[in-house]
C-alpha positions as CSV (number, residue, x, y, z in Angstrom):
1,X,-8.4,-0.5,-7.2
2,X,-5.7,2.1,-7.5
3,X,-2.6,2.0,-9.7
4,X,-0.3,1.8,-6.3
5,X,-2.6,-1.1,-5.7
6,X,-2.0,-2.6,-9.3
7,X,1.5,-2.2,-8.9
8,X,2.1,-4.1,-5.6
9,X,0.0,-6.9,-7.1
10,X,2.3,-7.1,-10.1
11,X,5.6,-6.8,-7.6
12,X,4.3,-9.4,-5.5
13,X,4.4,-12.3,-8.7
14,X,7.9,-12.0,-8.3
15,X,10.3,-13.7,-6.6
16,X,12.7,-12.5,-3.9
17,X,16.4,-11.9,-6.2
18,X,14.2,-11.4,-9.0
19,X,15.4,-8.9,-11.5
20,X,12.8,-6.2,-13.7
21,X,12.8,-2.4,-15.2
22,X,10.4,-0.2,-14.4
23,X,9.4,-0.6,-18.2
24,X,7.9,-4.4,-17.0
25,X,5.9,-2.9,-14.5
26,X,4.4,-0.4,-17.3
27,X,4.0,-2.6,-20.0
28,X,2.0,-5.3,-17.5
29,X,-0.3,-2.1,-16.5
30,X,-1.0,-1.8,-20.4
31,X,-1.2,-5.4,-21.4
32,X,-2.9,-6.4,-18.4
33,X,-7.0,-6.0,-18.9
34,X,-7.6,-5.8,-15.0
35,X,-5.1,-2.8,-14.6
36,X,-4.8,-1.5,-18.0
37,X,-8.4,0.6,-16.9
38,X,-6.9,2.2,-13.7
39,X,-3.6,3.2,-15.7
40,X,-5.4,5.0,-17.9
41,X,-8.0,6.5,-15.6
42,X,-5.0,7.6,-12.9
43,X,-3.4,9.1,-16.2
44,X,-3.2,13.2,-15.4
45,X,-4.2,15.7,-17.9
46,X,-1.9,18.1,-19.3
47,X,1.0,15.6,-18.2
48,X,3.2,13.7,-20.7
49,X,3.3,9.9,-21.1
50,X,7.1,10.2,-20.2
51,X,6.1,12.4,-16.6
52,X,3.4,9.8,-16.0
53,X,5.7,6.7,-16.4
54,X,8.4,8.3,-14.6
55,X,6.1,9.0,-11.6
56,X,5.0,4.9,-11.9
57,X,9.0,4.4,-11.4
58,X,9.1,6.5,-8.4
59,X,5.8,4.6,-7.5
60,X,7.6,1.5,-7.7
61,X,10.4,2.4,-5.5
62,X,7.5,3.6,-2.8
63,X,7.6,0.1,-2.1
64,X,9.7,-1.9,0.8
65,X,10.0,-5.6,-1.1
66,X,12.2,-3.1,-3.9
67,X,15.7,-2.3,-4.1
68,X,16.9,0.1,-6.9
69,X,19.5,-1.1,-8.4
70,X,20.2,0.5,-11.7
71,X,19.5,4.2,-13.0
72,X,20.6,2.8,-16.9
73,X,18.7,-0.6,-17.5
74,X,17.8,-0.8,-20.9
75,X,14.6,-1.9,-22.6
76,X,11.9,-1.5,-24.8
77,X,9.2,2.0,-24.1
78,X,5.5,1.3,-24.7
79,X,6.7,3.1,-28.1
80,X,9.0,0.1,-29.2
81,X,12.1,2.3,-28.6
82,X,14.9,1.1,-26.3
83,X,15.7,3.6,-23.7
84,X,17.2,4.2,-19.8
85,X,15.1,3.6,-16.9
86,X,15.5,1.6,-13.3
87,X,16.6,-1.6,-12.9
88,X,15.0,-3.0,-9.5
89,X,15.3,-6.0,-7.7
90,X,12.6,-8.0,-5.6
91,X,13.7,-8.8,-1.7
């Protein structure tokens, strides 16, 4: 399995009108013991966490059943930290 793989199965628990941030796709990949081994394996070297979770948001919008709606959601980083990232919603 790859992570693009990982992420459409995540994408497809939801609901059509559902709403998420790209941080709930990320912190499933972590939490998650059946994807958290391909997130970390698809990790680049030399790349920063924040690069890496930024490319899993452009990742997520890859995807047709997706519609960004949001560049300034705000919730919770894998560090505990509330910051800006994209609010999507399920078709």
């Amino acid at each position: 399995m790859e992570l693009k793989d990982c992420i459409k199965t995540i994408l497809d628990e939801f609901k059509p009108g559902d709403y998420f941030d790209s941080h709930t796709i990320i912190n499933e990949l972590r939490a998650n013991k059946d994807y958290h081994f391909v997130y970390m394996q698809e990790y680049p070297k030399n790349c920063t966490v924040a690069k890496y979770h930024s490319e899993i948001s452009r990742m997520i919008g890859t995807f047709d059943c997706v519609e960004s709606i949001s560049e300034s959601a705000k919730s919770h980083t894998i560090y505990g930290k509330i910051s800006e990232n994209k609010l999507w919603q399920k078709k």
